[in-house]
C-alpha positions as YAML, in Angstrom:
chain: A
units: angstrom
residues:
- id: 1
  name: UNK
  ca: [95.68, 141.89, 88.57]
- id: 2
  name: UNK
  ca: [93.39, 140.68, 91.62]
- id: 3
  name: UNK
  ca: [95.11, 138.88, 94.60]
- id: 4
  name: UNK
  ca: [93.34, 136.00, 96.01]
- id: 5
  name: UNK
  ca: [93.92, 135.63, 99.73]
- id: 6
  name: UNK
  ca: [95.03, 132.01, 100.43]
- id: 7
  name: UNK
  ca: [92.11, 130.03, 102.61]
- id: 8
  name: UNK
  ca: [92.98, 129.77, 105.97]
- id: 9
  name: UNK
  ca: [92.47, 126.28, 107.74]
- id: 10
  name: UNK
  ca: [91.81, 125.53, 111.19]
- id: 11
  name: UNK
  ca: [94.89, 123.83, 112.90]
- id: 12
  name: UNK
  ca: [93.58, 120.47, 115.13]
- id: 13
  name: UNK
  ca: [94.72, 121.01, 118.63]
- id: 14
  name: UNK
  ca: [97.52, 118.89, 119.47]
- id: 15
  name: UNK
  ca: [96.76, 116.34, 122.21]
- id: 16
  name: UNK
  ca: [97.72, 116.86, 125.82]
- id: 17
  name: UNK
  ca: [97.19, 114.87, 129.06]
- id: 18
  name: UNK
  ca: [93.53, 116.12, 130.66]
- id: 19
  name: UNK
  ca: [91.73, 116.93, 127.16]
- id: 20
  name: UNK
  ca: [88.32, 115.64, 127.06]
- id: 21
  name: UNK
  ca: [86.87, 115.26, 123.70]
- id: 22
  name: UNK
  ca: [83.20, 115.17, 123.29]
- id: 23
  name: UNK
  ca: [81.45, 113.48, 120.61]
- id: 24
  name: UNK
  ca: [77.77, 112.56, 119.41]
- id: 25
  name: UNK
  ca: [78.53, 109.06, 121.51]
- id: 26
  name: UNK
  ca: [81.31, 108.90, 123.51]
- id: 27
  name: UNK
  ca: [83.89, 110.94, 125.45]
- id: 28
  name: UNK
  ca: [87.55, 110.67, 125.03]
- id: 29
  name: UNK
  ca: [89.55, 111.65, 127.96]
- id: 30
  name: UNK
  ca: [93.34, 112.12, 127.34]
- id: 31
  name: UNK
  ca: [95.35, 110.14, 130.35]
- id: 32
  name: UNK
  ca: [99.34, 110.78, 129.12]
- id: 33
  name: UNK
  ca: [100.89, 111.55, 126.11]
- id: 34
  name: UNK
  ca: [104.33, 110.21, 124.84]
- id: 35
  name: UNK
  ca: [106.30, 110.59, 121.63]
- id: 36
  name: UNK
  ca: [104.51, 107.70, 119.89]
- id: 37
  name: UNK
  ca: [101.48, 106.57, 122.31]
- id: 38
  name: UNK
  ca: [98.67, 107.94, 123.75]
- id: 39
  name: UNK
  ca: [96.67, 106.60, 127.00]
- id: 40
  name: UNK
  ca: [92.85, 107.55, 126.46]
- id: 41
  name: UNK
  ca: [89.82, 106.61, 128.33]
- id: 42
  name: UNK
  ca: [86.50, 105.94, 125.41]
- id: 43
  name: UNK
  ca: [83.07, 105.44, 126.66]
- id: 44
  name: UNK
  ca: [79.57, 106.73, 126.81]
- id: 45
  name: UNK
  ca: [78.77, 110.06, 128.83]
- id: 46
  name: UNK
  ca: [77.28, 108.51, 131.97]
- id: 47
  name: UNK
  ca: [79.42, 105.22, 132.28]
- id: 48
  name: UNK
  ca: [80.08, 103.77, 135.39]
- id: 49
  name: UNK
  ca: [83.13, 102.24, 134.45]
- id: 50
  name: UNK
  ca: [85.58, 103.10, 131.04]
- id: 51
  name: UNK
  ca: [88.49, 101.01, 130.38]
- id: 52
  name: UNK
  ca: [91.92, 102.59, 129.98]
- id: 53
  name: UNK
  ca: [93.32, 101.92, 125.97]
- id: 54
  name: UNK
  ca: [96.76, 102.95, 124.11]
- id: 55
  name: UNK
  ca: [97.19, 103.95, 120.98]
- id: 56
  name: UNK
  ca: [99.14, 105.64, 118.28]
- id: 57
  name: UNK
  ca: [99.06, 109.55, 118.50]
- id: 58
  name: UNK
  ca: [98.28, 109.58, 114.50]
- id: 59
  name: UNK
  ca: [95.57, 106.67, 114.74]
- id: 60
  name: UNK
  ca: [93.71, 108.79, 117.51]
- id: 61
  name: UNK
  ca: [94.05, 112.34, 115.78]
- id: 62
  name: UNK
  ca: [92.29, 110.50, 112.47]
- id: 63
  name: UNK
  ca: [89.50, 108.98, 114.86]
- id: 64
  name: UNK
  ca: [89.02, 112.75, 116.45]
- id: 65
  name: UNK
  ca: [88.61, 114.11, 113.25]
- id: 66
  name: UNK
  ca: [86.51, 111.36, 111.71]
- id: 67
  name: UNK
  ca: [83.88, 111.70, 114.50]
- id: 68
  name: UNK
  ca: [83.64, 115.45, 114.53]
- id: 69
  name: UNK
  ca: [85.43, 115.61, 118.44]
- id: 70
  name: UNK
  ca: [84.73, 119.07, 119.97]
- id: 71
  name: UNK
  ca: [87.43, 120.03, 122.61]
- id: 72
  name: UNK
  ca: [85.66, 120.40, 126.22]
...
């Protein structure tokens, strides 16, 4: 009988306030985390100015992984 070894898969990082997430595009900079929310920064690199957002903590984990985020 040969034992297959189960495939192991790379846990996401759970969000916390001060991440930076880089992406092809834009940054994401994690401002505060609550149960439900999250208050995130999204621009470009070298903007002047990035407006502060808030969204769900599941919405922003599904954006992460759908853009290929790498943790900074």
């Amino acid at each position: 009988m040969i034992k297959i070894k189960p495939t192991r898969r790379i846990r996401p990082q759970p969000l916390e306030a001060g991440q930076l997430w880089r992406m092809a595009e834009a940054n994401l900079q994690v401002e505060m985390v609550g149960k439900l929310l999250v208050h995130y920064k999204l621009g470009k690199p070298n903007a002047v100015r990035v407006a502060n957002s808030c969204s769900g903590i599941k919405t922003i984990e599904k954006y992460l992984k759908a853009n290929k985020a790498v943790l900074v």
